[in-house]
C-alpha positions as CSV (number, residue, x, y, z in Angstrom):
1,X,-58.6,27.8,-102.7
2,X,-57.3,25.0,-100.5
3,X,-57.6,27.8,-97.6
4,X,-60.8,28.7,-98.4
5,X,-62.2,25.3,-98.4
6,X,-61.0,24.0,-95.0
7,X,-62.6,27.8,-93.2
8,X,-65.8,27.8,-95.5
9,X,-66.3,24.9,-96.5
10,X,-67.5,23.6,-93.0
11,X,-69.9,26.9,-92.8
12,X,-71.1,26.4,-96.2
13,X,-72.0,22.9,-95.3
14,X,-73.5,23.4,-92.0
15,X,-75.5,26.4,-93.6
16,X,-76.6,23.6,-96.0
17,X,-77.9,21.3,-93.2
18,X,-79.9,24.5,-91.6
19,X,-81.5,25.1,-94.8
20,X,-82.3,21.5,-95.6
21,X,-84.0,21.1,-92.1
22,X,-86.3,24.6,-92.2
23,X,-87.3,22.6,-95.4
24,X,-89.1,20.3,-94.1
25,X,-92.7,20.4,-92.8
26,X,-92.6,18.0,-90.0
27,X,-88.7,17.9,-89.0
28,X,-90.1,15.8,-85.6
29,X,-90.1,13.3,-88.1
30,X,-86.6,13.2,-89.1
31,X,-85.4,14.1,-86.0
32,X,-87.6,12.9,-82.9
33,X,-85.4,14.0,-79.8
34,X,-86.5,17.8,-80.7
35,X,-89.8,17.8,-79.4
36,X,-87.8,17.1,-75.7
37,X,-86.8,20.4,-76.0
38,X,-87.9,24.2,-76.1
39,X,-87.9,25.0,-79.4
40,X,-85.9,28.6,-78.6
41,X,-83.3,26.1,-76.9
42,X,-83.0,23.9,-80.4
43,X,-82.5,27.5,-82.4
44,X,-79.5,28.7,-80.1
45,X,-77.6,25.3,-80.2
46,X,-78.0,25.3,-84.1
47,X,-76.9,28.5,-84.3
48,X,-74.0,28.2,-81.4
49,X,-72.4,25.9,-84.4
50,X,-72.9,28.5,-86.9
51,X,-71.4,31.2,-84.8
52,X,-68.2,28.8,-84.2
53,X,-67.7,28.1,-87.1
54,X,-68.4,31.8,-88.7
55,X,-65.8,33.1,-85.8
56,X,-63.3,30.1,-87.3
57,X,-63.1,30.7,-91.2
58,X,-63.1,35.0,-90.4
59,X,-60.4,34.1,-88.1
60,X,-58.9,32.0,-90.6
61,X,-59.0,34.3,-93.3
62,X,-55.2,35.7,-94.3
63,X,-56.7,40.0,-93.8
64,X,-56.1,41.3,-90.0
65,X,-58.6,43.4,-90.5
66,X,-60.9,41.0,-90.5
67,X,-59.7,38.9,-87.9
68,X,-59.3,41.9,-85.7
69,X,-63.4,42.2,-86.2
70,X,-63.7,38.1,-85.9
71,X,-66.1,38.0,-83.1
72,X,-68.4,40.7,-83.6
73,X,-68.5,40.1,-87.8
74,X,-69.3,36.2,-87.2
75,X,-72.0,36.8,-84.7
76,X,-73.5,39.3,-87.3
77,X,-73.3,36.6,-89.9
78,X,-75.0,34.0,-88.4
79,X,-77.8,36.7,-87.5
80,X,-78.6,37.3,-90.6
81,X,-78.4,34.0,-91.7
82,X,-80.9,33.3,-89.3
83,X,-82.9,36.4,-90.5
84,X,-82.9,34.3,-93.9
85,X,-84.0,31.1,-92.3
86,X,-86.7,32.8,-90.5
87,X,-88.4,34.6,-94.1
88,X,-87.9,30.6,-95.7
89,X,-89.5,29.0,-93.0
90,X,-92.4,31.4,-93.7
91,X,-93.0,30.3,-97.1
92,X,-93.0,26.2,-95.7
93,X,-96.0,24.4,-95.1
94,X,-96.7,24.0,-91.6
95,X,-93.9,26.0,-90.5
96,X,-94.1,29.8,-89.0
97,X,-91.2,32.6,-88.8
98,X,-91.0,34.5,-85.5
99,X,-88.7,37.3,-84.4
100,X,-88.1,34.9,-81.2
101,X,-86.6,32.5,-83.1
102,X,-84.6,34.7,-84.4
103,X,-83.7,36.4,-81.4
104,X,-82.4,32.9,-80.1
105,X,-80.4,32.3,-83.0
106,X,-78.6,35.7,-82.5
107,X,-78.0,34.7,-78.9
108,X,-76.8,31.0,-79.6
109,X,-74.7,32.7,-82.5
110,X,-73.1,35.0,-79.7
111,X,-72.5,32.4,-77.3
112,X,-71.0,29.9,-79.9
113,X,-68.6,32.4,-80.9
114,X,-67.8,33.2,-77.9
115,X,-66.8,29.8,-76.6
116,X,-65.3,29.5,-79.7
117,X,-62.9,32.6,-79.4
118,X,-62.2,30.9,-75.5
119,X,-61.3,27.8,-76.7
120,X,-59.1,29.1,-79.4
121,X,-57.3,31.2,-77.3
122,X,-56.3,28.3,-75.0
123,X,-54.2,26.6,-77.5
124,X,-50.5,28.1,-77.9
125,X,-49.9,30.4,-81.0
126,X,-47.1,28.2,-82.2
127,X,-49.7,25.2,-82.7
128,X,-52.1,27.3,-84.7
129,X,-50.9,27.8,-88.4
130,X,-52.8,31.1,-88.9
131,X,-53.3,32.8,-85.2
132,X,-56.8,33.8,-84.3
133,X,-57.2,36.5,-82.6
């Protein structure tokens, strides 16, 4: 469970945060510095976590098959993930869905994992407790 916690538990969490802020009407409000940027930009950088972290905890996990499928299962993951965000912001006052933002959150997922997986495969095996792929 231990295991579980420290790969999932950050995803879990930072799922959390990505639900919390499509929850809000006006997230300008809580967070000012996003209207500086393109709001396709602020969906890929969100989702660049997700797909890091995703591509961690499946790398993580203790199967080989699944690490063996780390990258292209975590970027799937955060997809639909952001498939789900997209259909909640719909039902949110003042908010709109669009496939764009959904398409942005598939690319950001696919870059985060991607850096992730490069970054990863920097460090020696020996200092990793359960190898990545």
């Amino acid at each position: 469970m231990v295991t579980f916690l420290r790969y999932w538990g950050p995803v879990c969490g930072y799922a959390g945060l990505i639900f919390y802020l499509s929850s809000q009407s006006h997230p300008e409000t809580h967070m000012p510095f996003v209207t500086y940027f393109s709001d396709k930009v602020l969906h890929a950088v969100e989702y660049a976590v997700l797909g890091a972290l995703c591509y961690r905890a499946i790398g993580g996990s203790g199967h080989d098959a699944w690490r063996q499928q780390a990258i292209p299962a975590a970027i799937l993951l955060a997809s639909l993930y952001g498939v789900s965000d997209e259909v909640h912001q719909a039902f949110v006052p003042f908010r709109n869905s669009s496939w764009l933002d959904w398409l942005a959150d598939t690319v950001g997922a696919a870059v985060g994992v991607t850096a992730m997986h490069r970054v990863l495969s920097l460090r020696p095996v020996r200092s990793i407790p359960e190898a990545l792929p």
